[in-house]
C-alpha positions in Angstrom: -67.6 -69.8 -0.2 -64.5 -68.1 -2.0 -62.8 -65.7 -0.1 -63.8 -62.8 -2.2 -67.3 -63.6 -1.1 -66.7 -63.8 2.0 -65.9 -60.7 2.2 -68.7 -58.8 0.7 -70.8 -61.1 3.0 -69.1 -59.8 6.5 -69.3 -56.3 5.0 -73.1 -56.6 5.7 -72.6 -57.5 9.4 -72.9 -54.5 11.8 -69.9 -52.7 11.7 -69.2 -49.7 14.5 -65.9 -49.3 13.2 -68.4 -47.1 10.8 -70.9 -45.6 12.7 -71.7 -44.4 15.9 -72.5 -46.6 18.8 -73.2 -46.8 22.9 -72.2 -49.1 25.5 -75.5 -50.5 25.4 -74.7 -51.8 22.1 -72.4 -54.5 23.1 -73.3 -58.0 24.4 -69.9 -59.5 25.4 -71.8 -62.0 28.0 -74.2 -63.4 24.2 -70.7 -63.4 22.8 -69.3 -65.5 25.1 -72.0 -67.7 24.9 -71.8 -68.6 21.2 -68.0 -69.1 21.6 -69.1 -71.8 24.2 -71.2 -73.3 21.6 -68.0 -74.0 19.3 -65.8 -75.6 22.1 -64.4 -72.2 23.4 -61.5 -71.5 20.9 -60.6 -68.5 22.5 -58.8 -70.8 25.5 -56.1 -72.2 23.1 -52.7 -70.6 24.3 -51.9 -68.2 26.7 -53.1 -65.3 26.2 -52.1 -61.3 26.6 -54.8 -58.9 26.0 -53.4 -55.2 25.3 -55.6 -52.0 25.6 -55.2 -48.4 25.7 -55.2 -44.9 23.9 -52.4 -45.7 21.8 -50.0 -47.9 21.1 -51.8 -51.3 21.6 -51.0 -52.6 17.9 -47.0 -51.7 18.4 -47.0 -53.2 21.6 -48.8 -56.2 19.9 -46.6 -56.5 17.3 -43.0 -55.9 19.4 -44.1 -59.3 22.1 -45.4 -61.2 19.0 -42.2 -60.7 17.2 -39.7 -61.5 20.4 -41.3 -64.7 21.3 -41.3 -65.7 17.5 -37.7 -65.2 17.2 -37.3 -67.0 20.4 -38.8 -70.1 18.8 -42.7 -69.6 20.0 -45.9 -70.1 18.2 -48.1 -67.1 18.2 -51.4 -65.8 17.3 -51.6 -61.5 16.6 -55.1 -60.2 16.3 -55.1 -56.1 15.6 -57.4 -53.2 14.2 -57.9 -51.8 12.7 -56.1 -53.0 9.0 -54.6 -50.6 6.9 -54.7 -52.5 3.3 -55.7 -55.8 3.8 -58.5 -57.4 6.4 -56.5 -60.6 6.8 -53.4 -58.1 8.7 -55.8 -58.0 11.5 -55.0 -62.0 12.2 -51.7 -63.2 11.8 -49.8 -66.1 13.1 -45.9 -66.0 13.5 -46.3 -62.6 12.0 -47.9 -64.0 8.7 -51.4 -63.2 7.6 -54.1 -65.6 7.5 -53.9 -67.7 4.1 -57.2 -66.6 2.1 -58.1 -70.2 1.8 -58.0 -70.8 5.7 -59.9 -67.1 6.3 -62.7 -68.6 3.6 -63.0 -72.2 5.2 -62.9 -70.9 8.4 -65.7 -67.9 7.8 -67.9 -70.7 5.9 -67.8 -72.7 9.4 -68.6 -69.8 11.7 -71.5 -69.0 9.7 -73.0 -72.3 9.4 -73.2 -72.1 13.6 -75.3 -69.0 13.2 -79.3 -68.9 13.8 -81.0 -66.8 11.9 -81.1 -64.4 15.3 -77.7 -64.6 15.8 -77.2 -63.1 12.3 -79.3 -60.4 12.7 -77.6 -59.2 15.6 -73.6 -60.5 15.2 -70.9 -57.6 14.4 -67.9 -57.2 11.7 -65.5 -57.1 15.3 -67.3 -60.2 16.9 -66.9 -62.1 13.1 -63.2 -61.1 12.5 -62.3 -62.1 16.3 -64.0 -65.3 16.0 -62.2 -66.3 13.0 -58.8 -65.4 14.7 -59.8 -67.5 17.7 -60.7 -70.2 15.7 -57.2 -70.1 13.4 -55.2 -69.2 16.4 -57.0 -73.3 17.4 -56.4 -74.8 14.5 -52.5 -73.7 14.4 -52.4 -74.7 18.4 -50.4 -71.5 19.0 -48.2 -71.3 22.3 -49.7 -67.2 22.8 -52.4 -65.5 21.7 -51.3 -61.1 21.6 -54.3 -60.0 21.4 -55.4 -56.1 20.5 -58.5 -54.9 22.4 -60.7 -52.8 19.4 -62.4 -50.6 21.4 -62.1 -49.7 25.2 -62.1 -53.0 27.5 -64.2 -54.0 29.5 -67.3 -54.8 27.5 -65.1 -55.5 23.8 -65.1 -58.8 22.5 -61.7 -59.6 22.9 -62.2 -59.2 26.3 -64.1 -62.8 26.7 -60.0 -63.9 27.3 -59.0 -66.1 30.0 -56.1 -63.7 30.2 -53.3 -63.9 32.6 -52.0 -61.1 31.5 -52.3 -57.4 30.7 -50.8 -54.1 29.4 -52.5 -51.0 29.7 -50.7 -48.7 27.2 -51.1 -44.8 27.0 -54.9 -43.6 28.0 -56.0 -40.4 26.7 -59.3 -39.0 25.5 -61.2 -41.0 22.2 -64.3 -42.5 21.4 -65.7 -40.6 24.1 -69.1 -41.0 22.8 -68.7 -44.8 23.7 -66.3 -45.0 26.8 -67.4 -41.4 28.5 -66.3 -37.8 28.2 -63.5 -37.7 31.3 -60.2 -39.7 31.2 -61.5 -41.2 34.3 -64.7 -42.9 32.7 -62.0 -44.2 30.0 -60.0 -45.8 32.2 -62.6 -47.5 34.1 -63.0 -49.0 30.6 -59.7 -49.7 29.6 -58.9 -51.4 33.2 -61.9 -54.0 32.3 -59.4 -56.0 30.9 -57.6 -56.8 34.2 -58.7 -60.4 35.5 -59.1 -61.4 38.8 -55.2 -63.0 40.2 -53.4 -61.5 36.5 -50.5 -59.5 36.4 -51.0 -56.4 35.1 -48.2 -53.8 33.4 -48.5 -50.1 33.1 -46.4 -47.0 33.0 -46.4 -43.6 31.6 -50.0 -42.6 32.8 -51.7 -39.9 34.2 -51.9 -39.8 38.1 -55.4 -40.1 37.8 -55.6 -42.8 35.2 -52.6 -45.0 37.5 -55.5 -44.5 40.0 -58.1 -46.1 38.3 -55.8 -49.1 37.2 -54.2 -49.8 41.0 -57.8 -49.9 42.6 -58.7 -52.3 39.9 -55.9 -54.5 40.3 -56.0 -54.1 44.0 -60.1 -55.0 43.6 -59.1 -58.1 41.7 -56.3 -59.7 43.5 -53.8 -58.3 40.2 -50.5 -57.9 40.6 -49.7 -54.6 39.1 -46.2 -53.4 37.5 -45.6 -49.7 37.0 -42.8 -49.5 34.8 -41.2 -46.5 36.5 -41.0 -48.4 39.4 -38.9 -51.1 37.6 -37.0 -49.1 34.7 -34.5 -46.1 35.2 -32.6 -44.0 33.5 -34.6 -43.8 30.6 -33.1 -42.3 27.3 -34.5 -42.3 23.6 -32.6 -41.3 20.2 -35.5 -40.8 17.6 -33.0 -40.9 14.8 -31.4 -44.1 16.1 -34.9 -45.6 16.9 -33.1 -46.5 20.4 -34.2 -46.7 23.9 -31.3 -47.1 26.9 -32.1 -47.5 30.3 -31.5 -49.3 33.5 -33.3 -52.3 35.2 -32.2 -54.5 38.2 -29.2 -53.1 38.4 -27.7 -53.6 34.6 -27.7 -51.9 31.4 -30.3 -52.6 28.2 -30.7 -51.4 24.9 -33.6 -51.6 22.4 -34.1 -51.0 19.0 -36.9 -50.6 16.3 -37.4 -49.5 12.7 -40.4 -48.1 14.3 -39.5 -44.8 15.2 -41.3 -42.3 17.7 -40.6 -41.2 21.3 -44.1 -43.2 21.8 -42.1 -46.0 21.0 -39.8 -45.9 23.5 -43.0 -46.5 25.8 -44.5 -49.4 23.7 -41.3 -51.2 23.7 -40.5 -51.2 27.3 -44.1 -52.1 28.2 -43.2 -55.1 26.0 -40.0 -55.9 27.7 -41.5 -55.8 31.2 -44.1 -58.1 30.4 -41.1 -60.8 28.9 -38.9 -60.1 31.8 -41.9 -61.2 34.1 -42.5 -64.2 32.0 -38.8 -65.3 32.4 -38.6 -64.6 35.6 -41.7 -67.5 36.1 -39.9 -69.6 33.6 -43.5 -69.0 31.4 -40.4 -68.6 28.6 -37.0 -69.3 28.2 -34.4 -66.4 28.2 -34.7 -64.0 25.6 -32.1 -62.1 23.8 -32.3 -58.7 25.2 -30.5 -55.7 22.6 -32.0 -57.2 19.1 -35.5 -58.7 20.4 -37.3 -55.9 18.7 -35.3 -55.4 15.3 -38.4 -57.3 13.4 -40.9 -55.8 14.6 -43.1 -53.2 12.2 -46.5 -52.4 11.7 -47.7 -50.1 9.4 -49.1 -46.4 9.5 -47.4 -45.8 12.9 -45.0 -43.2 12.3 -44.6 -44.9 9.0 -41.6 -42.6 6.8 -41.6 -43.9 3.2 -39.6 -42.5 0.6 -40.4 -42.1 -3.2 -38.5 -39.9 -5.7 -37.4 -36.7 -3.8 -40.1 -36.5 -1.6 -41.1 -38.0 1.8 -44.6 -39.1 3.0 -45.5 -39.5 6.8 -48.1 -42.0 7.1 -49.5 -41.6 11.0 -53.0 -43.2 12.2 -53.1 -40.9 15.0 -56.8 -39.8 15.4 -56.8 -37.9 19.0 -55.2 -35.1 21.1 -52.8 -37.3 22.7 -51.0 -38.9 19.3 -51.0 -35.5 17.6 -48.9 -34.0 20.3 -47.0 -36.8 20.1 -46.7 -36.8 16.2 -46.1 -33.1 16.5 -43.2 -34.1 18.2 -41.5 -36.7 16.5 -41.9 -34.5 13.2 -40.2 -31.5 15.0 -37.3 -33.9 16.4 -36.7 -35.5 13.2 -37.7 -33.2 11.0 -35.3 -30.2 12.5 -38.5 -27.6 11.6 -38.8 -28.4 8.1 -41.9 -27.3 6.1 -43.9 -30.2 6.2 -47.4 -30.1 3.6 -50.7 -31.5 5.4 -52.8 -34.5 3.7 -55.5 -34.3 6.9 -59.6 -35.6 7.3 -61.0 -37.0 10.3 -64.1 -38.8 11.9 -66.8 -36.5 12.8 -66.9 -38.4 16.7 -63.4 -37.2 17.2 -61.7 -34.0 18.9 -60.7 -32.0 15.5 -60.6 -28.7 17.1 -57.9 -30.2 19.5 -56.3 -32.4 16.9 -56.2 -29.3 14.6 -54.9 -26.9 17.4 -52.1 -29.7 18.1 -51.0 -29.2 14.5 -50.5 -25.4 15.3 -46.7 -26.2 16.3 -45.5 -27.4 13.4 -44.7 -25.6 10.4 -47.2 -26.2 7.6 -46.8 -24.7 4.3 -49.9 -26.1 2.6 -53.0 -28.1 4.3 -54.8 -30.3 1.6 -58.3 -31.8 2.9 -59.1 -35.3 1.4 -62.0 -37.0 1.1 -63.2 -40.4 1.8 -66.7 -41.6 1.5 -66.7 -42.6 4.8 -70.5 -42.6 6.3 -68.6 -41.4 9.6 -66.6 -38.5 7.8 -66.7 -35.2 9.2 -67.8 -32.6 6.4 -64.7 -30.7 4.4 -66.5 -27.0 5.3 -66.1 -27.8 9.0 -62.7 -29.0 9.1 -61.3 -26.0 6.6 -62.9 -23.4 8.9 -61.3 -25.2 11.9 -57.7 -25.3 10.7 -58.6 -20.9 9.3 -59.6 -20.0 12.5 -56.6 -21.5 13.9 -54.4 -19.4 11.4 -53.5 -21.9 9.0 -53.0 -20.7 5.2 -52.9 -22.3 2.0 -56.1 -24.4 2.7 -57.5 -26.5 -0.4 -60.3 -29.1 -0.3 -59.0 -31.6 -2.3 -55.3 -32.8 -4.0 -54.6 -34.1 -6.5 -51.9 -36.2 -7.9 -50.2 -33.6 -10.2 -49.4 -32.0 -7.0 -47.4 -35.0 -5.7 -45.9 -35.6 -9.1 -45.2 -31.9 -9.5 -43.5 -31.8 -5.8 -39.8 -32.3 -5.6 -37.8 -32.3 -2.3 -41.3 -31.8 0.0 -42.4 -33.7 3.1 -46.2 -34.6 3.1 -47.6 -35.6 6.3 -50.4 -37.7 6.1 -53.3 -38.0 9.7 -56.2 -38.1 11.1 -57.4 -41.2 10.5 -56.4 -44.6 9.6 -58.7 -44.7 6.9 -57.1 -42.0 5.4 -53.5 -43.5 6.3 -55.0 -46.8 3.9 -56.0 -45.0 1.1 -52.3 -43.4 0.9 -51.0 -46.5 1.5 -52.2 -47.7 -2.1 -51.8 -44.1 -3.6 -48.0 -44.4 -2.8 -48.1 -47.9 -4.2 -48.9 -46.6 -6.9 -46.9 -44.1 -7.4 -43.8 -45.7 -6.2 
């Protein structure tokens, strides 16, 4: 099968990425199962399975990128992809070739009973296929992404020894339960019983959650306020500073965002533990980070006069945050609003986050998506919370006419992808 059938074929698997699901949905124990009955690729490497709120696919991409540059093998598996399906599995930070994603889908397939089609998902398909190239390349790590929640997600059929919990806020509430303390029950699934487990950053209430589950388990858990002090960011400088056992660090990313700061120091805990077992060998410490990028995370690009902020963040928590870093870097600039969302998230609060910056004109964009909340509810959101200038589509005569203006483009991923080719495009 060629790879450009491939994909229309998984396109007909279930896919809750678009549309709505419960819990009860998920069989993660049938999952398991079928990865038994293809010699259990999931067990090649060690692995590190990352969930939370936000930041999982920075924090992915920062550990994947150190132990590369410090000579290691290693398998990346993220979601969601912004352009291409293949970023989703990557090893040494390249995607998977086409012809290996085609031979590799044509196997997995021919494994399936006619049952087993009926009932597989787009998530289980994709993560199979990375299990099954992170095998065939015999990777040293596997970084591993958790799509949704923890505990009953696919990825979460890992032998993992370890752990990071990044930043747990409400979303998908519909799936993991309406109180941050329902959430991270689910997130903490991913602890395993004698792992080490890193965290920091949280609620009292989610840190709660996550030290009765390692304490359940037999975990050993590392806050990272209990290990790293002094903790300074520059946004512009895309620069953490800080103190641990007793010396000086640095880090640095072309990822900018104080949420970085966060997602890079949970990565540095988890490789000082690792050196500190000898699980690695010594790693540079002040340029570990400097290739590490992923796309539509704070993303700034740049073309003609204008600037476009490409920012996936689809919840209360990474709007405030986002709210934030466009204040700090942005010195109170007028910033233009490309904005749609999911009908299953918090738009009211997303919306009411957007309050604090200062937008001059709020476009509303449209994408086909089944899951899509409907333009008329979103435009009478952002009017009852003051905002002006409101249209319900743009155009690209407005970009081409624009000279000097900042767009900001969020809400969604999805949206954050189509802009991604637009500015292609126009670039």
């Amino acid at each position: 099968m060629n790879y450009s059938k491939c994909i229309d074929d998984i396109d007909k698997f279930i896919d809750y990425e678009k549309k709505h699901t419960q819990k009860k949905d998920y069989r993660i124990k049938e999952f398991s199962d079928f990865l038994s009955h293809i010699n259990s690729p999931e067990r090649c490497g060690k692995s590190i399975l990352i969930a939370g709120t936000k930041g999982k696919g920075s924090t992915v991409n920062y550990i994947s990128s150190a132990l590369i540059n410090a000579g290691y093998n290693v398998g990346s598996f993220y979601s969601p992809h912004i352009r291409d399906i293949r970023e989703r599995i990557c090893y040494n930070n390249k995607l998977i070739p086409k012809k290996d994603f085609s031979a590799i889908y044509s196997y997995l397939i021919s494994k399936f009973s006619n049952k087993e089609r009926s009932y597989k998902t787009f998530f289980e398909i994709i993560t199979t296929i990375a299990f099954l190239y992170f095998y065939k390349k015999q990777v040293d790590f596997n970084i591993i992404e958790v799509g949704l929640g923890g505990r009953l997600d696919s990825t979460n059929v890992l032998p993992n020894r370890y752990a990071i919990i990044t930043h747990i806020g409400l979303d998908h509430t519909e799936v993991l339960g309406n109180t941050i303390e329902k959430i991270a029950y689910e997130k903490s699934g991913i602890i395993k019983p004698g792992s080490t487990v890193i965290t920091g950053f949280q609620r009292n209430e989610v840190l709660n959650i996550i030290k009765d589950t390692a304490y359940r388990l037999g975990a050993k858990l590392y806050i990272i306020e209990d290990h790293i002090k002094d903790i300074e960011y520059s946004i512009t400088e895309g620069k953490v500073t800080f103190e641990f056992n007793n010396k000086s660090f640095y880090l640095k990313s072309k990822m900018l965002g104080f949420h970085q700061k966060d997602n890079m120091l949970n990565a540095f805990m988890l490789l000082k533990i690792m050196e500190s077992r000898n699980e690695i060998h010594r790693i540079e410490n002040d340029n570990i980070f400097n290739n590490a990028f992923i796309q539509g995370r704070f993303e700034i690009r740049k073309i003609g006069n204008n600037t476009f902020i490409l920012d996936g963040g689809h919840n209360n928590d990474a709007m405030e945050t986002l709210v934030q870093n466009v204040e700090s870097l942005f010195n109170g600039k007028a910033i233009n609003l490309i904005f749609t969302c999911m009908g299953n998230k918090d738009y009211k609060g997303m919306i009411n986050e957007l309050r604090n910056l200062k937008i001059r004109n709020v476009y509303i964009d449209n994408l086909n998506n089944p899951r899509e909340l409907d333009t008329d509810s979103i435009i009478k959101t952002f009017k009852a919370n003051g905002f002006n200038n409101i249209f319900s589509k743009i155009s690209l005569s407005t970009i081409n006419s624009s000279e000097n203006e900042i767009f900001l483009i969020t809400g969604s991923f999805y949206l954050v992808a189509k802009w991604e080719f637009i500015l292609d495009k126009l670039n």
